[in-house]
C-alpha positions in Angstrom: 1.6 -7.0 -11.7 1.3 -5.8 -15.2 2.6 -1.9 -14.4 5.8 -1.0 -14.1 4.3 2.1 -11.8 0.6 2.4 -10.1 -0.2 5.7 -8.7 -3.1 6.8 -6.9 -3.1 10.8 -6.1 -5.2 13.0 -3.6 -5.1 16.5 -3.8 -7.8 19.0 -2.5 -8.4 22.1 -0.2 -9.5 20.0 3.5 -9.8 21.1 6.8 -6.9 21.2 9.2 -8.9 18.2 11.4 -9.5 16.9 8.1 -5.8 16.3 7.5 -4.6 15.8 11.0 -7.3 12.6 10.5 -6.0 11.9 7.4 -1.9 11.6 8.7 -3.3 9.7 11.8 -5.1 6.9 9.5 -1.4 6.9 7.0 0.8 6.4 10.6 -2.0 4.0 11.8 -1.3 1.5 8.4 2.7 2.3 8.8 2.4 0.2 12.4 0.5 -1.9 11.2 3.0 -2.7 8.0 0.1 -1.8 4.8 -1.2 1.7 4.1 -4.0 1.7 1.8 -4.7 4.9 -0.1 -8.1 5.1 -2.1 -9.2 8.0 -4.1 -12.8 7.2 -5.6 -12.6 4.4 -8.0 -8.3 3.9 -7.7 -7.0 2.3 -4.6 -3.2 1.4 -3.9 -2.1 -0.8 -0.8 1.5 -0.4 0.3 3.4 -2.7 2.9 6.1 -0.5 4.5 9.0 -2.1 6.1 13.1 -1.8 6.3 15.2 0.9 5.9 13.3 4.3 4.9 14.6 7.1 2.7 13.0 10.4 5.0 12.3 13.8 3.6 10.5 16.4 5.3 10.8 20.0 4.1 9.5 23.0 5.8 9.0 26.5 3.6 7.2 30.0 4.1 7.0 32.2 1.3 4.3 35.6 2.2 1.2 34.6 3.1 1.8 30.6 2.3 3.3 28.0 4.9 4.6 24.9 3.0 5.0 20.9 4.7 6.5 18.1 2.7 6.8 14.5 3.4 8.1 12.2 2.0 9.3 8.4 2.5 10.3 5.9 -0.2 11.7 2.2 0.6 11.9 -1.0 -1.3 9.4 -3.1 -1.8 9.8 -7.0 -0.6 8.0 -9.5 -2.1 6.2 -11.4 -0.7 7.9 -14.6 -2.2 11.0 -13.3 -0.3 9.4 -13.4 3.5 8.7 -16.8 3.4 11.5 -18.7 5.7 13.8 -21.6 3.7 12.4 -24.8 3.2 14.8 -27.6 3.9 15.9 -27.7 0.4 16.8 -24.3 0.3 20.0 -22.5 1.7 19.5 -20.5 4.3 
Protein backbone atom coordinates (compact mmCIF):
# COMPACT_ATOMS: atom_id res chain seq x y z
CA UNK A 1 0.00 0.00 0.00
CA UNK A 2 1.17 3.47 -0.64
CA UNK A 3 -0.44 5.04 2.93
CA UNK A 4 1.09 4.77 5.89
CA UNK A 5 -2.69 5.20 7.46
CA UNK A 6 -6.26 4.78 5.51
CA UNK A 7 -9.16 5.79 7.38
CA UNK A 8 -12.69 5.63 6.57
CA UNK A 9 -15.18 7.47 9.25
CA UNK A 10 -19.09 7.26 9.87
CA UNK A 11 -20.57 9.53 12.03
CA UNK A 12 -24.32 10.51 12.00
CA UNK A 13 -27.60 10.83 14.20
CA UNK A 14 -29.33 6.87 13.32
CA UNK A 15 -31.88 5.00 14.82
CA UNK A 16 -31.34 2.71 17.74
CA UNK A 17 -32.35 -0.45 15.13
CA UNK A 18 -30.34 1.43 12.88
CA UNK A 19 -27.20 0.84 15.06
CA UNK A 20 -28.08 -2.37 16.65
CA UNK A 21 -28.01 -3.45 12.66
CA UNK A 22 -25.03 -1.78 12.12
CA UNK A 23 -22.93 -3.61 15.32
CA UNK A 24 -24.65 -6.94 14.16
CA UNK A 25 -23.10 -6.61 10.40
CA UNK A 26 -19.31 -5.35 12.28
CA UNK A 27 -19.55 -8.81 14.77
CA UNK A 28 -20.82 -10.72 11.61
CA UNK A 29 -17.27 -9.67 9.53
CA UNK A 30 -15.26 -10.27 12.97
CA UNK A 31 -16.41 -14.26 12.70
CA UNK A 32 -15.96 -14.30 9.62
CA UNK A 33 -12.08 -12.79 9.94
CA UNK A 34 -12.66 -9.21 7.36
CA UNK A 35 -14.92 -6.33 8.30
CA UNK A 36 -15.48 -4.03 5.57
CA UNK A 37 -16.55 -0.50 6.36
CA UNK A 38 -17.85 1.75 3.39
CA UNK A 39 -18.89 5.25 3.79
CA UNK A 40 -20.03 6.56 0.16
CA UNK A 41 -17.26 6.67 -2.13
CA UNK A 42 -14.27 5.37 0.71
CA UNK A 43 -14.31 1.76 1.64
CA UNK A 44 -11.70 0.06 4.10
CA UNK A 45 -11.62 -3.92 4.60
CA UNK A 46 -9.98 -5.12 7.73
CA UNK A 47 -9.02 -8.91 8.53
CA UNK A 48 -9.18 -9.24 12.35
CA UNK A 49 -7.28 -11.98 14.02
CA UNK A 50 -4.87 -12.71 17.19
CA UNK A 51 -4.59 -11.08 20.25
CA UNK A 52 -6.98 -7.91 20.64
CA UNK A 53 -6.34 -4.73 22.58
CA UNK A 54 -10.35 -4.22 24.21
CA UNK A 55 -11.74 -0.88 25.36
CA UNK A 56 -15.17 -0.30 26.21
CA UNK A 57 -16.10 2.83 28.17
CA UNK A 58 -19.39 3.57 29.61
CA UNK A 59 -20.31 7.46 30.73
CA UNK A 60 -23.46 9.53 31.70
CA UNK A 61 -23.21 13.05 32.02
CA UNK A 62 -27.15 14.93 32.39
CA UNK A 63 -29.25 14.22 29.84
CA UNK A 64 -26.44 12.21 27.56
CA UNK A 65 -25.52 8.42 27.90
CA UNK A 66 -22.09 7.75 26.31
CA UNK A 67 -20.78 3.88 24.70
CA UNK A 68 -17.25 3.50 23.47
CA UNK A 69 -15.70 0.66 21.72
CA UNK A 70 -12.83 0.11 20.73
CA UNK A 71 -10.41 -2.89 19.53
CA UNK A 72 -7.00 -2.44 17.86
CA UNK A 73 -4.69 -5.56 16.85
CA UNK A 74 -1.87 -6.11 14.44
CA UNK A 75 -2.20 -6.61 11.14
CA UNK A 76 -0.61 -9.99 9.48
CA UNK A 77 0.27 -10.03 6.13
CA UNK A 78 -0.80 -11.92 4.08
CA UNK A 79 2.75 -13.07 2.95
CA UNK A 80 3.15 -14.26 6.53
CA UNK A 81 0.04 -16.96 6.51
CA UNK A 82 1.30 -18.85 3.96
CA UNK A 83 2.90 -22.31 5.52
CA UNK A 84 6.88 -22.94 4.83
CA UNK A 85 7.87 -24.32 1.66
CA UNK A 86 10.50 -26.92 1.88
CA UNK A 87 13.26 -24.48 1.55
CA UNK A 88 12.15 -22.52 4.28
CA UNK A 89 12.66 -23.10 8.11
CA UNK A 90 9.83 -23.73 9.78
Amino acid sequence: MGKDKDKVKLEGVLETREVVAYLEDVLAGFRAGSVCMTVGEECLTLRPRGMMELSLKASRKKETEKFSLEIAWRRVEEACLRPAGPDEAA
